[in-house]
N, C-alpha and C positions, 0 to 999 in steps of 0.2 A: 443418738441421732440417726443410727440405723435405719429403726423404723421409720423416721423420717422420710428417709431417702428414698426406702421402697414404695410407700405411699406417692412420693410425686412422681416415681420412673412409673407407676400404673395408675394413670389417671382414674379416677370413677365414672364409671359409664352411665348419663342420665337419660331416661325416658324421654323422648324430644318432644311427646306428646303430654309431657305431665309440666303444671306450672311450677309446682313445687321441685324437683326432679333440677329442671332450667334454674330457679333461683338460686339454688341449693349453690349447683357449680358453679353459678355466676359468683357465688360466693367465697367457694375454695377458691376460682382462679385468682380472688383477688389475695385471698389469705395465706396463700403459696407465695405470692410475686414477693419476692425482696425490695421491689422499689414503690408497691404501694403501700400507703398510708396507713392499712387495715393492717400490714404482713401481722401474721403471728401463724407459727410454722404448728404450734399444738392444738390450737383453735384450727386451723387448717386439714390436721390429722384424724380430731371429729368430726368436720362437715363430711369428711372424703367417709368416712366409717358411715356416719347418717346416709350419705345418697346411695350406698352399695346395699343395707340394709331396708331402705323406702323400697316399697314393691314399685314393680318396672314389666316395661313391655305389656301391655293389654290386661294386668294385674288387677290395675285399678279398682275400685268398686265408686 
């Protein structure tokens, strides 16, 4: 649960200009929180891994 832990103390930083990027987090934030519906902390641990590896900042193509 380590890895865990690390993953939510360093959020993933998204693109604010990418839509995917924004849904992506909108997505961990929901799969991190313990009091929603979604939580699931390993599924949370890949979205946060997806949005760090989605190219970012002016990348785009």
């Amino acid at each position: 649960m380590a890895s865990l832990d690390r993953l939510f103390q360093s959020p993933p930083v998204p693109d604010p200009a990418c839509d995917v990027c924004r849904a992506n987090y909108n997505e961990w934030l929901e799969l991190k929180n313990p009091r929603h519906p979604k939580f699931d902390p390993a599924r949370a641990a890949d979205v946060a891994i997806e949005i760090r590896r989605h190219p970012k900042f002016g990348t785009h193509k």
